[in-house]
C-alpha positions as a printed Julia matrix, in Angstrom:
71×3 Matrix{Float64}:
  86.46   80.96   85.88
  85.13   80.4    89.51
  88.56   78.88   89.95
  90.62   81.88   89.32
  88.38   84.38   90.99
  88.37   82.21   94.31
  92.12   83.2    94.28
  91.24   86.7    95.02
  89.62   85.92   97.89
  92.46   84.3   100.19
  94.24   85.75  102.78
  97.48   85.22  101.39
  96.98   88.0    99.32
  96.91   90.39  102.78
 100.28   89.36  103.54
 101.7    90.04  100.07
 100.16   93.6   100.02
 101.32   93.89  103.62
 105.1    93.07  102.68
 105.08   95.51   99.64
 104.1    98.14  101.75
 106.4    97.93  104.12
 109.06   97.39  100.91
 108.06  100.37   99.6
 108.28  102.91  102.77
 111.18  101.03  103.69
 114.99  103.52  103.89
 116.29  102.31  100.39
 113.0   102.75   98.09
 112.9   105.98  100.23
 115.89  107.35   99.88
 115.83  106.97   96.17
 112.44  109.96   96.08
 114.37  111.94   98.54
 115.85  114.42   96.36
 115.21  118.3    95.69
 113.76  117.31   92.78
 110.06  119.75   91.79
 107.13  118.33   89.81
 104.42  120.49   89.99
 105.67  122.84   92.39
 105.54  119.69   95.21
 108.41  117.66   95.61
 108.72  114.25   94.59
 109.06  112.3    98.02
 105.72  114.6    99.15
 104.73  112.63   95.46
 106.07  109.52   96.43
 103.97  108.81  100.03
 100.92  110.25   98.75
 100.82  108.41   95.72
 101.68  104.91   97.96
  98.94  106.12  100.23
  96.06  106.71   97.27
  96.98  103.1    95.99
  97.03  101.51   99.38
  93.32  102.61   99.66
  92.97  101.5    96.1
  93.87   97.79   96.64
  91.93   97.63  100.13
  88.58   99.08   98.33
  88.81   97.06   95.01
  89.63   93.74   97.56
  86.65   94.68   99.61
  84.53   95.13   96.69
  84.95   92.3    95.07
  85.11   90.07   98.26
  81.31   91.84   98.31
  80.26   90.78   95.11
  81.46   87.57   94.79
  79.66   85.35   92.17
């Protein structure tokens, strides 16, 4: 158990967050939300970035939190 949760706690795991972030605002991924295309009276590329955004602050806080609480 202490094993896998010292996993968490490398810095590896920086870079690969890093690398699908900048996969995921990069022009192809991009272009595919860039359409005139409605949900909720927003449209979906306003979605898109805001929805990247919320998750990118997601996976920082959980990583902080459990780098906090370690066992």
């Amino acid at each position: 158990m202490k094993r896998k949760m010292r996993i968490l706690y490398k810095r590896e795991w920086w870079v690969i967050f890093f690398i699908l972030g900048f996969f995921f605002i990069n022009y192809p991924i991009i272009h595919i939300f860039n359409k005139d295309f409605i949900i909720f009276g927003y449209p979906i590329f306003f979605l898109y970035l805001i929805m990247g955004w919320f998750c990118s602050i997601m996976v920082i806080f959980i990583y902080a939190w459990i780098s906090e609480h370690r066992l």
